[in-house]
C-alpha positions as CSV (number, residue, x, y, z in Angstrom):
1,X,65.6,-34.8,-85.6
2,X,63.5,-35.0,-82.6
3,X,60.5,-36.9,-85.0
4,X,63.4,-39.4,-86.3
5,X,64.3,-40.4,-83.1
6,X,60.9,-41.2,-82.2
7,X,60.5,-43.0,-84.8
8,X,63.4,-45.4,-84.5
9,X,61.9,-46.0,-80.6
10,X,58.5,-46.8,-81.8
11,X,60.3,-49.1,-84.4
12,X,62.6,-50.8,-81.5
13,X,59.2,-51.1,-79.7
14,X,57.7,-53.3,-82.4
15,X,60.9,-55.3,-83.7
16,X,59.5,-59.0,-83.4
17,X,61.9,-60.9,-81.0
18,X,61.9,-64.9,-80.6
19,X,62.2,-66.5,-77.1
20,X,62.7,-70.2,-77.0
21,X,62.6,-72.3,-74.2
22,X,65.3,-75.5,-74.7
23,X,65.7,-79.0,-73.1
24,X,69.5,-78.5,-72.2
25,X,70.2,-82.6,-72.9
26,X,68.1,-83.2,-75.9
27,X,68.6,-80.1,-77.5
28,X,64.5,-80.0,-78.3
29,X,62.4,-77.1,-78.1
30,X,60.3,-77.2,-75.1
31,X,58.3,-73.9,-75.8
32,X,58.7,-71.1,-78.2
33,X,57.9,-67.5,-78.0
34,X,57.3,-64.5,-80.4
35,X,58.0,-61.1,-78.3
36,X,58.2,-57.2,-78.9
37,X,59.8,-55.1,-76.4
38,X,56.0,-53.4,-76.4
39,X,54.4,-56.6,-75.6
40,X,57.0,-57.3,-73.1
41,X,56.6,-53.6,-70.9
42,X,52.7,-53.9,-71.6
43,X,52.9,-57.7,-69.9
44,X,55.2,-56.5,-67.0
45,X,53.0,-53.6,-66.3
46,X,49.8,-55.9,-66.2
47,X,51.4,-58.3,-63.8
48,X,52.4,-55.5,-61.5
49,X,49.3,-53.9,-61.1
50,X,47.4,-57.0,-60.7
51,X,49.7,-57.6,-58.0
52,X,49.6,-54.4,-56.5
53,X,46.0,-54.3,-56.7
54,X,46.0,-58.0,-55.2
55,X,47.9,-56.5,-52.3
56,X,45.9,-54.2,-51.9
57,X,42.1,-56.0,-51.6
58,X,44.2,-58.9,-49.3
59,X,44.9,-56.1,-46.9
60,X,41.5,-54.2,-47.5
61,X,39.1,-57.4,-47.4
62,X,40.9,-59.0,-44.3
63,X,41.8,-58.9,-41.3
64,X,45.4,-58.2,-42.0
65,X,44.4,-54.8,-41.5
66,X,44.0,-54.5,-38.5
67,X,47.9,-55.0,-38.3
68,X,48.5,-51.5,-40.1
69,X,49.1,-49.0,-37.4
70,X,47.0,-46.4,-37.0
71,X,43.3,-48.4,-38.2
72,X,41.3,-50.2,-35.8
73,X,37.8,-50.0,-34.7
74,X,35.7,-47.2,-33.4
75,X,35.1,-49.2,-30.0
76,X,39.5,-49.8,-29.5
77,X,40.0,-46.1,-30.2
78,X,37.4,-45.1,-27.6
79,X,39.1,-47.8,-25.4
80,X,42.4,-46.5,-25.7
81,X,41.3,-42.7,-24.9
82,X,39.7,-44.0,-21.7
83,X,42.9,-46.0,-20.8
84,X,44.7,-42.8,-22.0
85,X,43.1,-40.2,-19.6
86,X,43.3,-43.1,-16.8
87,X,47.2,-43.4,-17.4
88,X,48.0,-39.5,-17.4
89,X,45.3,-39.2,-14.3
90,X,47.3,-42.2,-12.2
91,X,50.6,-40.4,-13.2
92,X,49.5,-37.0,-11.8
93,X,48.4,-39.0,-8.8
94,X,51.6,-40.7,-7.9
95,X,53.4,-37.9,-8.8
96,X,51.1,-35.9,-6.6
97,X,52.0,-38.8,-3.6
98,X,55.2,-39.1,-3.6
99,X,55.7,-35.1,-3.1
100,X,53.7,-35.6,-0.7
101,X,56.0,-38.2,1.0
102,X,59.0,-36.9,0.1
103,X,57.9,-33.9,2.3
104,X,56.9,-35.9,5.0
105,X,60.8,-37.3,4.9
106,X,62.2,-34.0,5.2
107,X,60.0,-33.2,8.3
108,X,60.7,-36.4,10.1
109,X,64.2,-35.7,9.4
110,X,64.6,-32.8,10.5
111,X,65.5,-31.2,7.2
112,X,63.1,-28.7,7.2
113,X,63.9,-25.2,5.6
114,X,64.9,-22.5,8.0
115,X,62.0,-20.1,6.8
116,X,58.9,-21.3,7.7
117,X,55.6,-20.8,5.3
118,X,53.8,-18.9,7.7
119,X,53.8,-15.2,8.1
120,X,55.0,-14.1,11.6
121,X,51.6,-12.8,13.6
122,X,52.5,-9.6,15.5
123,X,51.3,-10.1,19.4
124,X,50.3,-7.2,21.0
125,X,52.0,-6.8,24.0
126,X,49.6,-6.7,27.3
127,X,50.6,-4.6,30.3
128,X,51.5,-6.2,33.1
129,X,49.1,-5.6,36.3
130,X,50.6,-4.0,39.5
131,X,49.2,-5.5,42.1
């Protein structure tokens, strides 16, 4: 059963088909052409990897792609990690200042905390002189 219906698709494959190309007004035949479904899937697949592979050498052979995200040079990735560890370096700066001045606020506001950072120094206590 399996064999038959192999068959009958090979045979649908290679059933001769006529395409004809007519002039709507005069009725004559501009172009005419003999088909098989196998010629027809074998052309389709030709055109679409030509075009595929067309795409493909555009984009490889130009500079199109430089576009694609991701490629570039050796010397732009190099630049970007420089401007990359400048960036994160500047941020931890700023972030460093404006602790820094946000402290400063609080002191010349008066809104310091009521515990201070340093540890209390014990004084030892002198005895007064009778004189």
């Amino acid at each position: 059963m399996a064999n038959q219906e192999f068959n009958n698709t090979l045979r649908r494959l290679r059933n001769n088909y006529r395409l004809v190309v007519m002039n709507d007004d005069t009725y004559e035949e501009v172009v005419t052409f003999r088909l098989s479904r196998l010629t027809v899937y074998i052309g389709l697949s030709t055109v679409f990897v030509l075009l595929v592979g067309l795409t493909i050498a555009l984009i490889a052979f130009s500079p199109l792609k430089y576009y694609i995200p991701g490629y570039g040079t050796r010397e732009s990735r190099t630049a970007l990690q420089v401007l990359k560890i400048r960036t994160d370096s500047l941020e931890t700066a700023l972030k460093y200042k404006e602790q820094y001045l946000e402290s400063v606020k609080k002191v010349l506001s008066g809104n310091t905390p009521s515990q201070l950072d340093t540890i209390p120094a014990p004084v030892p206590k002198t005895e007064a002189s009778n004189d």
